[in-house]
ROVEXLUM-628346 format. One record per residue (C-alpha): residue number from 1; residue in one letter; x, y, z. Coordinates in Angstrom, 2 decimals, decimal comma, m for minus. Each point is the difference from the previous one (the first is absolute). Layout:
{k=NUM&r=A&px=X&py=Y&pz=Z}
...
//
This chain:
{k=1&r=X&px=m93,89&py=m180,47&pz=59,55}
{k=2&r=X&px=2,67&py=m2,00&pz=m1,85}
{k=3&r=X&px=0,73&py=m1,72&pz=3,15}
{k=4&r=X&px=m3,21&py=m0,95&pz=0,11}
{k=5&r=X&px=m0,08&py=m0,81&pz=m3,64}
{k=6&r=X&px=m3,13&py=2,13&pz=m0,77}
{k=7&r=X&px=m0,46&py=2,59&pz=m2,14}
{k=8&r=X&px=m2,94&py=1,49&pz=1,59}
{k=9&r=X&px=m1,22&py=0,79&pz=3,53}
{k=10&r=X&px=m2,72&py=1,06&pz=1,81}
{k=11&r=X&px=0,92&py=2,91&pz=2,77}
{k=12&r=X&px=m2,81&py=1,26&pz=2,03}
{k=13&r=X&px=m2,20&py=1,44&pz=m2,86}
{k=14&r=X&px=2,73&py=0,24&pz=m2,38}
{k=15&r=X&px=0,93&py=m2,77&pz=m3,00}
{k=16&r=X&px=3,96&py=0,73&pz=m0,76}
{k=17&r=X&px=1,14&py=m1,50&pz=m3,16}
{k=18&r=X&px=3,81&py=m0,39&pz=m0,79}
{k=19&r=X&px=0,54&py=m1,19&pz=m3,86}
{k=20&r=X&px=2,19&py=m0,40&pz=m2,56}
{k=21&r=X&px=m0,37&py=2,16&pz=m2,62}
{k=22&r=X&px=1,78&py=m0,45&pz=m3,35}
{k=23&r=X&px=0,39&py=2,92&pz=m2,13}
{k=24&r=X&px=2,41&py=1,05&pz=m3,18}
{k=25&r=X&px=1,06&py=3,56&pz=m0,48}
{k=26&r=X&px=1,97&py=1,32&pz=m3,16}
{k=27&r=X&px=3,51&py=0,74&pz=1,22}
{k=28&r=X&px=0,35&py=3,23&pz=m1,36}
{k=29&r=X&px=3,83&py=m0,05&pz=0,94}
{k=30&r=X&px=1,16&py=m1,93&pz=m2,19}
{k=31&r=X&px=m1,80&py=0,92&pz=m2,43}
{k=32&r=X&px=1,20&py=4,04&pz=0,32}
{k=33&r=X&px=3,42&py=m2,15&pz=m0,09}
{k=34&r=X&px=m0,63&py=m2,09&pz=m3,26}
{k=35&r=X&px=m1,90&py=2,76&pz=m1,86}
{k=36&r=X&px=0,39&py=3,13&pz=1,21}
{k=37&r=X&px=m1,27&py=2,24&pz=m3,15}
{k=38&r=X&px=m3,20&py=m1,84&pz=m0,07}
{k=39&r=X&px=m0,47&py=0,32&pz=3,95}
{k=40&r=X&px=0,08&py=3,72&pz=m0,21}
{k=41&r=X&px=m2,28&py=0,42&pz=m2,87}
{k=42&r=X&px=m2,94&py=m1,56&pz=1,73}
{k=43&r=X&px=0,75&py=0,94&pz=3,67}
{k=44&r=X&px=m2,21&py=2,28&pz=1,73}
{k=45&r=X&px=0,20&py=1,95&pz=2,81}
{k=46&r=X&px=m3,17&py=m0,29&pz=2,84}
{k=47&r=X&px=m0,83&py=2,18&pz=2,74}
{k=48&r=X&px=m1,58&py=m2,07&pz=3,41}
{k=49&r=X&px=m0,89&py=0,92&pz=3,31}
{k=50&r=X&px=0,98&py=m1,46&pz=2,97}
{k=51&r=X&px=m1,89&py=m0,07&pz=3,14}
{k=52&r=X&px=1,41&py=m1,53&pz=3,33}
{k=53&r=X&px=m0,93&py=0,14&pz=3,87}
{k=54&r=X&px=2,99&py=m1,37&pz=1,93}
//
């Protein structure tokens, strides 16, 4: 597709889209670094599940 210098295609019955996506994400490594007292008074801890077919 970027050789093509398109950013969307047709194939068969399917539309595939590759885009830039911008995002901005607090870096909470540096800020554990910087202030560490604060960072553990106002982390929590979160329980997820995880399902996968390989």
């Amino acid at each position: 597709m970027t050789a093509r210098g398109v950013s969307e295609m047709l194939v068969d019955v399917f539309k595939v889209r590759w885009t830039k996506v911008l995002s901005r994400r607090f870096d909470t490594t540096a800020f554990k670094a910087k202030y560490s007292e604060l960072y553990e008074q106002h982390v929590k801890e979160v329980e997820t599940r995880r399902f996968s077919v390989a």
